[in-house]
C-alpha positions in Angstrom: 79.9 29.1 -60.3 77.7 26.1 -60.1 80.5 23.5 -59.5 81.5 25.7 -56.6 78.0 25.5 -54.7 77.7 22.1 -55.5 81.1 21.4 -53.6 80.1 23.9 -50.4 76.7 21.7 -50.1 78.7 18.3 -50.7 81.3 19.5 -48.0 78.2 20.7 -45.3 76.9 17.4 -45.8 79.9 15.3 -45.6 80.5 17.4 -42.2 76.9 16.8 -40.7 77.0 12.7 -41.6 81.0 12.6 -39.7 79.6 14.5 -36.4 76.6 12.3 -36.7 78.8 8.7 -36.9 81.1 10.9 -33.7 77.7 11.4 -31.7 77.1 7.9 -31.8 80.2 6.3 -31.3 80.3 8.8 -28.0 76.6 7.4 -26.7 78.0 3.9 -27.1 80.9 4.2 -25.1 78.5 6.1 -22.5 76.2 3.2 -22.7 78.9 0.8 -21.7 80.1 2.3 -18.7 76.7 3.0 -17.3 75.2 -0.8 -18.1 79.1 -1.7 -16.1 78.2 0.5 -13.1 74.6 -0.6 -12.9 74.9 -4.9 -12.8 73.5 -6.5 -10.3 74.9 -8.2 -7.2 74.1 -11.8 -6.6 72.5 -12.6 -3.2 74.2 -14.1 -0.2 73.8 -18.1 0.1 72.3 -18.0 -3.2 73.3 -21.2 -5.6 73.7 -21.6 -9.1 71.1 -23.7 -10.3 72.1 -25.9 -13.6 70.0 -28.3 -15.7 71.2 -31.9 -16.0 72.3 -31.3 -19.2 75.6 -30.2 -17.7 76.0 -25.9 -17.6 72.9 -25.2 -19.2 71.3 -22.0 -17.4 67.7 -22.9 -16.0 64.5 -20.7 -16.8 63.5 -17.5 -15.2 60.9 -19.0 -13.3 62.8 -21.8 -11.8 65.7 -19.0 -10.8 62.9 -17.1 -9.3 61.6 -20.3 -6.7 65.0 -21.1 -6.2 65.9 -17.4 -4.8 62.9 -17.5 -3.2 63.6 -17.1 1.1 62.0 -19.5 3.1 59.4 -19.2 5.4 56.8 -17.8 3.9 53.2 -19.8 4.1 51.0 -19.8 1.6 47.6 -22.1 0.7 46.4 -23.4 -2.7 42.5 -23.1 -2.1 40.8 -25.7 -4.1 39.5 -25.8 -7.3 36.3 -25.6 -8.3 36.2 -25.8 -11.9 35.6 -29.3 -12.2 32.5 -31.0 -10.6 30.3 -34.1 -10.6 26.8 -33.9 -9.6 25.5 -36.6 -7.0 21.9 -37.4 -6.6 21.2 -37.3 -3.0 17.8 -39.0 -1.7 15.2 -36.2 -1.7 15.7 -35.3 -4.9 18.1 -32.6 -4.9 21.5 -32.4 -6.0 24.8 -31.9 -5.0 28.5 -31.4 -6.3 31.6 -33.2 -5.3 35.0 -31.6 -5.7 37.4 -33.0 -8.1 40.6 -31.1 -7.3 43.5 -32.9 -6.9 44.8 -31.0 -3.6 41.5 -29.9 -1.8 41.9 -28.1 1.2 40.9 -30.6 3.7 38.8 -28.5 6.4 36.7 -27.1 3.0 35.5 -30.6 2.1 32.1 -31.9 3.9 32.5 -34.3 6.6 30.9 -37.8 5.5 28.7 -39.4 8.6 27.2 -42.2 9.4 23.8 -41.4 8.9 22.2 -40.6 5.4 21.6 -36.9 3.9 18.2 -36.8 4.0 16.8 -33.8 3.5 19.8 -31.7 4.2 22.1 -29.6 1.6 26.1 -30.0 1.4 27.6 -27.0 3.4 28.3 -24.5 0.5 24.7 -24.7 -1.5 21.6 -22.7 -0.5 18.7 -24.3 1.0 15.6 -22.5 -0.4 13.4 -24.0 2.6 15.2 -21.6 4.4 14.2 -18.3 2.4 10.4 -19.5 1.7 8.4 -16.2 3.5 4.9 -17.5 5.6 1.8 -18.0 3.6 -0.3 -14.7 3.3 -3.8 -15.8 4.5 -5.7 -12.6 2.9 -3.9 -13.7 -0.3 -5.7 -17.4 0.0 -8.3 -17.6 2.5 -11.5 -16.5 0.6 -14.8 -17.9 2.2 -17.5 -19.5 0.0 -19.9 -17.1 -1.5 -17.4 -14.2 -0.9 -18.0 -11.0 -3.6 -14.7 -9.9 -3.7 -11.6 -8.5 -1.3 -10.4 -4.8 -0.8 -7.5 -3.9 0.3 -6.9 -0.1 1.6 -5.2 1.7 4.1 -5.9 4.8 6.3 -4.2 7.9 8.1 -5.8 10.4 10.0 -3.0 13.7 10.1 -4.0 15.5 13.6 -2.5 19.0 12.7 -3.8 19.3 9.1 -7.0 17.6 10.3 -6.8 15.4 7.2 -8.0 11.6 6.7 -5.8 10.1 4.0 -7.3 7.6 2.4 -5.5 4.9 0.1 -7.1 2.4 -2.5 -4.5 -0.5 -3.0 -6.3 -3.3 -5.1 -8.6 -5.8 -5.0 -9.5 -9.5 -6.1 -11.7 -11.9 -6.9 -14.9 -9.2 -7.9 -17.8 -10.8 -9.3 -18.9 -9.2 -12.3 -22.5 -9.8 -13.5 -20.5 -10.2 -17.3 -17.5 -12.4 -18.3 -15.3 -9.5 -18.1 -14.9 -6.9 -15.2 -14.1 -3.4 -15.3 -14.3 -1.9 -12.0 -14.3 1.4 -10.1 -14.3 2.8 -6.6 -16.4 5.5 -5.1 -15.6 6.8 -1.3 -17.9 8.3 0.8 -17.2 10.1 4.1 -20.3 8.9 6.1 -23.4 10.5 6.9 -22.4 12.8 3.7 -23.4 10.9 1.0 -23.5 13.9 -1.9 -19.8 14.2 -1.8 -17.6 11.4 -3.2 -14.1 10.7 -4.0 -13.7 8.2 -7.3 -10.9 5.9 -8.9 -10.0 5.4 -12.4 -11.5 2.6 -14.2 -10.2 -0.2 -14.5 -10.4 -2.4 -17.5 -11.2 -6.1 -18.0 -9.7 -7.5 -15.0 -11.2 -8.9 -11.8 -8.4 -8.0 -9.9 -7.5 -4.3 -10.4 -4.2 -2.3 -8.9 -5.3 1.0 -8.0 -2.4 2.7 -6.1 -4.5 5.6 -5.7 -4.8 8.5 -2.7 -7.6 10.3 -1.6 -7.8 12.9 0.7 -10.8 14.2 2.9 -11.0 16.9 4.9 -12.7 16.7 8.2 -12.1 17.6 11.6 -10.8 16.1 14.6 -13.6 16.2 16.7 -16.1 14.3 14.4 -14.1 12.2 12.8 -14.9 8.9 15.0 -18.5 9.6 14.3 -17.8 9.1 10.2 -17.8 5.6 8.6 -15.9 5.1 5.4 -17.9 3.6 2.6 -15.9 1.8 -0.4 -18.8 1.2 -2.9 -17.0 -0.7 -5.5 -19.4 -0.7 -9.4 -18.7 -2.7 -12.8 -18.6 -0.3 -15.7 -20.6 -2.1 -19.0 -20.3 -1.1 -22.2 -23.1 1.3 -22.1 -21.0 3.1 -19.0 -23.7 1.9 -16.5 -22.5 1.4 -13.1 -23.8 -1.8 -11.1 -23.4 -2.3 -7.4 -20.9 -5.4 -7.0 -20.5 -4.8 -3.3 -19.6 -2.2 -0.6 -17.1 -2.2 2.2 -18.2 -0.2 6.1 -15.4 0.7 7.6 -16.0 3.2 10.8 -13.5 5.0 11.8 -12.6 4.7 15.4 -9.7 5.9 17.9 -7.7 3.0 17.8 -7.6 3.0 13.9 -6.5 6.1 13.7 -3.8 6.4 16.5 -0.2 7.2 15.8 0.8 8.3 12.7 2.0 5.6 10.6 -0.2 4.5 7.8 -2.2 1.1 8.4 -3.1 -1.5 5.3 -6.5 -3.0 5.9 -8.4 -5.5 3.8 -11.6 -6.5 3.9 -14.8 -8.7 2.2 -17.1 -7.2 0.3 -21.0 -6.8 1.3 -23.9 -6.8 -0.9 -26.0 -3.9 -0.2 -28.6 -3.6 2.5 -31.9 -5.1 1.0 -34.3 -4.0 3.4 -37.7 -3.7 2.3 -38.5 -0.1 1.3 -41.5 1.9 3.5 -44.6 2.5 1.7 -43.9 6.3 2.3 -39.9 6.6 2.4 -37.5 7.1 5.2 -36.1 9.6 7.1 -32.6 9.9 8.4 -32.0 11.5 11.7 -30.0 11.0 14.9 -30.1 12.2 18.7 -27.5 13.4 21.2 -28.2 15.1 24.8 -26.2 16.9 27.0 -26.0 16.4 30.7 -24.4 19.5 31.3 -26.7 21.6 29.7 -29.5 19.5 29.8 -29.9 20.0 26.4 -31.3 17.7 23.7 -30.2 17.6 20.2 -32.0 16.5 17.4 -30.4 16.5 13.9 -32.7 15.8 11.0 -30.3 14.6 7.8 -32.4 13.9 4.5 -35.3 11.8 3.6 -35.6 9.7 0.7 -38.1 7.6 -1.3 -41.7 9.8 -0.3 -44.7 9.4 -1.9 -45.9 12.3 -2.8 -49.2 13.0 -3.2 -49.1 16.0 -6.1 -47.0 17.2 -8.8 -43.2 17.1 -7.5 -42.7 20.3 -9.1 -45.3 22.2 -6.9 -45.2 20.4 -3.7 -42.4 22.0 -1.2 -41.6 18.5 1.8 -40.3 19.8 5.2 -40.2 17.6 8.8 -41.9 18.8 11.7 -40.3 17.6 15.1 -42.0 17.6 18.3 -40.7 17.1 22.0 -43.8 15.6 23.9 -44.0 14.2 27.7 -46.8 12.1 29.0 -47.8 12.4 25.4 -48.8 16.3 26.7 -47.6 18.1 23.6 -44.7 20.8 25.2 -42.6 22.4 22.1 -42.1 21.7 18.4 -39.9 23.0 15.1 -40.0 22.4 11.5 -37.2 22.0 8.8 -37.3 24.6 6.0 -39.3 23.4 2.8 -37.3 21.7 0.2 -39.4 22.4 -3.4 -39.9 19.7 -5.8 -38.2 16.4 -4.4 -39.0 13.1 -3.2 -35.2 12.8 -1.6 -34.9 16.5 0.6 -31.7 16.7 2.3 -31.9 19.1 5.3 -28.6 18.6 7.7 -31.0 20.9 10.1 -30.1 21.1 14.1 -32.7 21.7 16.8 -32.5 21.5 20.6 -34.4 21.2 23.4 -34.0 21.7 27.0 -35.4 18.4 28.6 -34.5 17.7 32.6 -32.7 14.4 33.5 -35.6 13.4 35.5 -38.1 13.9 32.1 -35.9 11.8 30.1 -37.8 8.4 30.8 -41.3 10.4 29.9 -40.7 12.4 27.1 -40.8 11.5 23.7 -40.3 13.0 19.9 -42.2 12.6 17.4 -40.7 13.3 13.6 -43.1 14.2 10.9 -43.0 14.6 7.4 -45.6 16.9 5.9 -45.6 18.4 2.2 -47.7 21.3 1.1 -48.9 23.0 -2.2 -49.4 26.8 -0.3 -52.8 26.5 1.0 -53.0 22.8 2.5 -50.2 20.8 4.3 -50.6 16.8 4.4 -48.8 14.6 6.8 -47.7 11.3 6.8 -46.0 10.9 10.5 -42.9 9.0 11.0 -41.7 6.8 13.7 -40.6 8.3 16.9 -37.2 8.3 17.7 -36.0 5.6 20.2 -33.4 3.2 21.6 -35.6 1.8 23.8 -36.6 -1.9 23.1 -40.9 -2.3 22.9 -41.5 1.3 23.6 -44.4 2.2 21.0 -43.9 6.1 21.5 -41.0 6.1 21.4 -39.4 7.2 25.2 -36.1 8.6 25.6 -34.1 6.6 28.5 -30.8 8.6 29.6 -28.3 5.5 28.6 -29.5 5.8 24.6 -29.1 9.0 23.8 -25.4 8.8 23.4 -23.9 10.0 20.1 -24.1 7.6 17.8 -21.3 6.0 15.4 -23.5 5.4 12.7 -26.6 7.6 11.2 -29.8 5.0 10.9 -32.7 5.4 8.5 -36.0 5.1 9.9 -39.3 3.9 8.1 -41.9 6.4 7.9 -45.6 4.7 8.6 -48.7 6.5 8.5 
């Protein structure tokens, strides 16, 4: 029984490998016709092309050029792998070409005269890309404190000032090292301030900051923008290193692209302080309504005569003419300090024709309840070597920046 399979499996075998040698004897006879269909024909007015060694066939490449039809142009641009460098006579250097078929009308054209200062055509010329010197960058005058750099936008609609801190350079610090900050007032408001980050140990800080202060249209040419820049110590001190005034007028403020601004810093107004303090105010009349305005802002630096903590301050103004006393008003009281800040507004109705006769007269007084003691304060004029103080109709214009007046006795 076993011989018997093993003959059926030998004979299935033996069948499988004879139709295998048949299927390939088939695909080469196939093969032959189609490779006898499929030759190629040999180009009209084409040659053979033989070696001087007699009938040996050329290479593939040298078949390929000789096939080739005529007529075709085509350049060899020049090489410029390989190159010597020439000193030329102002110190530079250039390269000469070393390829052996250069394209003529690529290769510089030798003259006459020397090179000079000039480049062969091909190499850059960095005289050419140098940008103009940036005075602000350079131009720093003898004694100067230090340099700001900031920019400002007024938005119309939002009735916004946009204020941006860019940098500065060249502070003086009192110490070897500087660490600097900004503070921004929005001029005559001097309680509310915008401040930087602090910057450490450098002299020439990158802010890059934005501040934004909101104010209205219709005042906004009477503020002045103060930049008070301070050197932090190590006991977080601040100390004045200089300020920057910058008011804030109609053509600063037209269109509404943003304008970069620099400028030096001040030192701070060292005016000799009153013996009683000074008082901040300013005037405004309207010829419309023939109505004059008197806007008493703060005081600061007054001697009191008590206890602060019992003594109330509060300013008295009074609208005279021929020094005939006609109508006055008083501030409310401020309790227990020697800088009151009032931002109080009182008007008068004063005639055009009165303007060159009348005169105000501004007086602080503080009280304890019972008494009241006065110490009077300049009158307030625009008129040069008027000792009361006359209002003339061409100064009472508003002004563009709040002034401090000395209070004498």
């Amino acid at each position: 029984m076993a011989e018997q399979v093993a003959l059926v499996i030998g004979g299935i075998l033996g069948g499988l490998l004879l139709l295998l040698l048949l299927l390939i004897g088939v695909s080469c006879c196939l093969w032959k016709r189609l490779r006898a269909l499929f030759t190629y024909e040999e180009l009209p007015g084409t040659k053979a092309v033989s070696s001087s060694q007699g009938n040996k066939i050329c290479s593939p490449d040298a078949r390929t050029q000789a096939s080739r039809p005529p007529g075709v142009p085509f350049v060899v641009p020049p090489s410029i792998q390989s190159r010597d460098w020439v000193p030329l006579s102002s110190g530079e250097w250039a390269q000469t070409p070393q390829d052996p078929c250069p394209a003529p009308e690529l290769l510089p054209q030798a003259t006459n005269s020397s090179f000079g200062g000039t480049c062969v055509v091909g190499t850059i010329n960095p005289e050419l890309y140098k940008f103009p010197e940036d005075q602000s960058e350079t131009d720093f005058p003898e004694g100067c404190l230090g340099r700001l750099w900031f920019s400002v936008e007024y938005q119309q609609e939002a009735e916004r000032l946009l204020v941006g801190l860019i940098r500065a350079q060249r502070l003086q610090a009192p110490s070897e090292t500087c660490s600097p900050l900004v503070k921004l007032h929005l001029l005559p408001d001097e309680r509310r301030f915008l401040q930087s980050k602090t910057k450490r140990r450098t002299a020439s800080p990158q802010f890059d900051e934005h501040f934004i202060f909101q104010v209205s249209s219709k005042s906004v040419t009477q503020r002045v923008l103060r930049f008070s820049v301070y050197h932090v110590d190590k006991q977080r001190k601040h100390q004045l290193l200089g300020q920057v005034l910058f008011p804030l007028k109609k053509e600063t403020l037209a269109g509404d692209c943003r304008r970069i601004i620099w400028r030096d810093l001040e030192a701070e107004s060292l005016e000799p302080p009153s013996e009683f303090g000074d008082l901040q105010f300013c005037l405004s009349y309207n010829d419309c309504l023939n109505r004059l305005t008197v806007v008493v802002l703060r005081a600061k630096g007054l001697r009191l005569q008590e206890d602060m903590s019992f003594v109330s301050v509060f300013v008295k103004v009074s609208l005279m003419n021929h020094n005939k006393f006609v109508k006055s008003k008083k501030t409310s009281a401020v309790l227990g300090s020697a800088s009151p800040v009032y931002s109080e507004t009182f008007s008068f109705r004063v005639d055009p024709a009165a303007l060159d006769t009348a005169s105000l007269s501004l007086t602080v007084l503080q009280s304890t309840g019972e008494d009241s003691k006065a110490a009077p304060s300049p009158p307030g004029c625009w008129g040069a070597g008027q000792t009361r103080g006359c209002m003339h109709s061409g100064s009472l214009d508003p002004l563009e920046e709040v002034v401090w007046f000395l209070i004498s006795a």
